[in-house]
N, C-alpha and C positions, 0 to 999 in steps of 0.2 A: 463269549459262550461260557459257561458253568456246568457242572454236570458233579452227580455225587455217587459213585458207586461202591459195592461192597459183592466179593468175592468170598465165595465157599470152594471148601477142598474136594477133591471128588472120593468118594467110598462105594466100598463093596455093600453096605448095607444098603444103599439104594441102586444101585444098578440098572432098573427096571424102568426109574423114572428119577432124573436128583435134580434140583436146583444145583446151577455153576455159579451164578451173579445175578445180580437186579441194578437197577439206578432209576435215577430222574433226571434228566435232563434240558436245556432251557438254551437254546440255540439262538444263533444270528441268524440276522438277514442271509438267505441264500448257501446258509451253508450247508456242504454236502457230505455222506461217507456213504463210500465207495466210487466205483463199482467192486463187491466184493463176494465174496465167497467163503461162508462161516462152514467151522465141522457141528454146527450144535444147530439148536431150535433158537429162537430168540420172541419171544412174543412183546410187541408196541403196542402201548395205548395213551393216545393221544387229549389229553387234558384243555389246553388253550391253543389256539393257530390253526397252521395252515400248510400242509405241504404236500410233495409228492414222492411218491414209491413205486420204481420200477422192477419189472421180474417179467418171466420168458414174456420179454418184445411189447409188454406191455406197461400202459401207465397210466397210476392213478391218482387221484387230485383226492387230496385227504384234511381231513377238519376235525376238532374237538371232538369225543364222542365217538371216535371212529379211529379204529387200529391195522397194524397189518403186523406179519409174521413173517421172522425170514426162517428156511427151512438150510438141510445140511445139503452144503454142497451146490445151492443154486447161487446162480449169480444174481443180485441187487445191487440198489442204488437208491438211497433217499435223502431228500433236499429240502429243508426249509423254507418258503414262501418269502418274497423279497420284501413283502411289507407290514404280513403277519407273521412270522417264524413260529413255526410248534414248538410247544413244550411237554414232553412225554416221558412216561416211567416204561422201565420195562425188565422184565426177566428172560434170563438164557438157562436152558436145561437140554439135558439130555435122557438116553435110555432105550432099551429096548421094545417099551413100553411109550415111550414119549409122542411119536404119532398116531397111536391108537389112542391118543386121550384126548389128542388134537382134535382126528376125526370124531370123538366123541361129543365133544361141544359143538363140531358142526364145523370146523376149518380145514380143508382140504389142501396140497400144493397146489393142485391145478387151479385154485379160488385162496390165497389166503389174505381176504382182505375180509374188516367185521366192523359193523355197528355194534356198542354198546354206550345207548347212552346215559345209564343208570351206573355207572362206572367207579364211581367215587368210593365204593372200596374196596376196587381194586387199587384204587393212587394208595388208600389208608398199608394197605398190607404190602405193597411197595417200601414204604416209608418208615412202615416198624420193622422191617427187615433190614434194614437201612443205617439203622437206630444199635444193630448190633456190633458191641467194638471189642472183643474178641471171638475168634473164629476157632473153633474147639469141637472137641465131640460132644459136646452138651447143644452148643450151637446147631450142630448138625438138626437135630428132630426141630429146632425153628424154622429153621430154615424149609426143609420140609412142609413142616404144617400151614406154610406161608407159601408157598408153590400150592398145595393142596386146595388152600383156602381161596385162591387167585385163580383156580380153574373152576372152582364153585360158584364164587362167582362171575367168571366167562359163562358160563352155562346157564347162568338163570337169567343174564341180561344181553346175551348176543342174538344179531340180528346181521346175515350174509347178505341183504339188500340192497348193495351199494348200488347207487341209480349209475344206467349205462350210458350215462353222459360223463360220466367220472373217470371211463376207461378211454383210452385210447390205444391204439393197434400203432405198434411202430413199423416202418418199413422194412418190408423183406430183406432188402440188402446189410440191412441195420444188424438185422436178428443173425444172420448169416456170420455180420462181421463182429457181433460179440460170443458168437458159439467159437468160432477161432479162438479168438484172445483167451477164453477160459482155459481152451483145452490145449491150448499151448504154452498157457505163464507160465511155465518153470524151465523154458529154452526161449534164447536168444530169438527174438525173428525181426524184420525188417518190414515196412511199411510195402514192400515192393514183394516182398515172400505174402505176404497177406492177401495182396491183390492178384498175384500169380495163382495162389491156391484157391480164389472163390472166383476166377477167369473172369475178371472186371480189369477195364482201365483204372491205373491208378489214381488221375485224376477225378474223374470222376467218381469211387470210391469216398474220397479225400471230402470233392466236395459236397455228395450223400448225405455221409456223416455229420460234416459239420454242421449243416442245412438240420438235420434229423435230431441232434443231439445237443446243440448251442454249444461245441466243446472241437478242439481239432483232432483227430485221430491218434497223431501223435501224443496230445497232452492224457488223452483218454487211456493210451495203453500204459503211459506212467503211472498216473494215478491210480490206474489198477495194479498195476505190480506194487507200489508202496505201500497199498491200504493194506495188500496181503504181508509184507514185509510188518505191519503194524502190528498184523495178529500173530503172526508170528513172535516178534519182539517181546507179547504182554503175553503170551500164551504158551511158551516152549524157551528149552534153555539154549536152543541149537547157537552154534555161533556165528558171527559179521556175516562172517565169508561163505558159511552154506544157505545164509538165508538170502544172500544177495544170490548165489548160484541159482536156490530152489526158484526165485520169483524174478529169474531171464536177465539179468542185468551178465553184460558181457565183463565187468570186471567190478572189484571194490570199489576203484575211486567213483566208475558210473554211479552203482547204487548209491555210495555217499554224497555225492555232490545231489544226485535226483532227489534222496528222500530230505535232504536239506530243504534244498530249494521248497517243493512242496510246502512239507510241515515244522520248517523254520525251527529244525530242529537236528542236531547229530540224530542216527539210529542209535548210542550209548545213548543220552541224552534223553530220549524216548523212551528206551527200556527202564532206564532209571525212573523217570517219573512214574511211570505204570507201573513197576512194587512197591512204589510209595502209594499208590491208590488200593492196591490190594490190603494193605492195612487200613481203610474206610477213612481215605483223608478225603478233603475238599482240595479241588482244583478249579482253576482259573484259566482260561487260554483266550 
């Protein structure tokens, strides 16, 4: 997998509405991020492939031509197709302002999934924002006018028509048991607390999930605590030991051995690489 992104500082002179970063990215077979939970907007748009994107219990089978939007604070999950993987640009912003301009081109939380297949300049304005290699207060109004001009064109080429063979309804028990996981990652809890609190056998729980989600219970509330330990890591200067705390892991070594194992990486190790991509380097993984 490859991916090129570039980060903006955030200011008071945009408050209302600022680009934070953009990228492109060109994925493996089957690879996934999350399940996660951003504080920002994040708008996809998908260029060549194939994949899917989850959000409240539901899931959609997604194609070139065709984008989704993660919103603050929901929980998602999107996965690359095992034999055509997408390749997608995409910008994260925030503001005061930033989902009243959503709903204004026509994307909603409760719906944020969009056809445009006239797209290609938004990949172009992607790409020359991209193209910027220092990040300054001159930069700022590019950056800007390139969020600006990337809603302009969302608006004159989207289309909310996703055919309703594209969605699928996940299982009640399912949706139950990732409203838990959210609103509990930043404390410890145990597989047997989970199924106490949603009054299910635990086995059966266990095997729900697996059944519902091709993934074990277990591996699923790791990877959610890591993915957020991740954004943490590129996003805040907190330290080891509070980020392990905030995102439930019962001690350092837990979190250090778990977010290894995962992404084949220290948490230093991680954070380092990710300042190094805030200065608009190319990476490899």
């Amino acid at each position: 997998m490859s991916y090129h992104v570039n980060y903006n500082y955030e200011s008071v002179l945009f408050e209302d509405f600022q680009l934070l970063f953009c990228g492109e990215e060109y994925c493996e077979p089957n690879y996934q991020f999350g399940p996660a939970v951003r504080p920002n907007f994040v708008i996809h748009y998908i260029l060549k492939g194939s994949g899917t994107f989850y959000v409240d219990n539901h899931s959609y089978h997604l194609n070139a031509g065709q984008g989704f939007v993660l919103f603050p604070e929901k929980q998602t999950t999107y996965k690359a197709d095992s034999k055509t993987p997408w390749q997608y640009v995409w910008i994260g912003f925030k503001g005061n302002l930033a989902e009243a301009h959503l709903k204004h081109v026509g994307i909603l939380s409760q719906f944020p999934i969009y056809s445009a297949e006239n797209g290609h300049k938004m990949v172009e304005i992607v790409r020359k924002m991209l193209k910027i290699q220092v990040v300054d207060n001159k930069s700022q109004y590019v950056f800007q006018s390139g969020l600006l001009a990337f809603m302009s064109e969302l608006s004159l080429h989207i289309k909310s028509d996703i055919k309703k063979d594209q969605q699928y309804e996940e299982h009640p028990l399912v949706g139950r048991t990732l409203n838990y996981i959210e609103s509990n990652l930043d404390r410890p809890f145990t597989i047997n607390d989970l199924s106490d609190s949603l009054f299910v056998n635990r086995s059966h729980l266990s095997r729900t999930f697996k059944k519902e989600k091709n993934i074990s219970l277990k591996d699923f509330i790791n990877n959610f605590r890591v993915t957020r330990a991740r954004e943490m890591l590129s996003m805040t200067n907190l330290g080891l030991n509070e980020i392990a705390k905030q995102t439930g892991f019962t001690s350092y070594n837990s979190f250090y051995k778990t977010f290894k194992n995962i992404i084949r990486q220290t948490p230093s190790q991680y954070r380092e690489d990710q300042y190094k991509l805030k200065i608009n380097s190319q990476h490899e993984e």
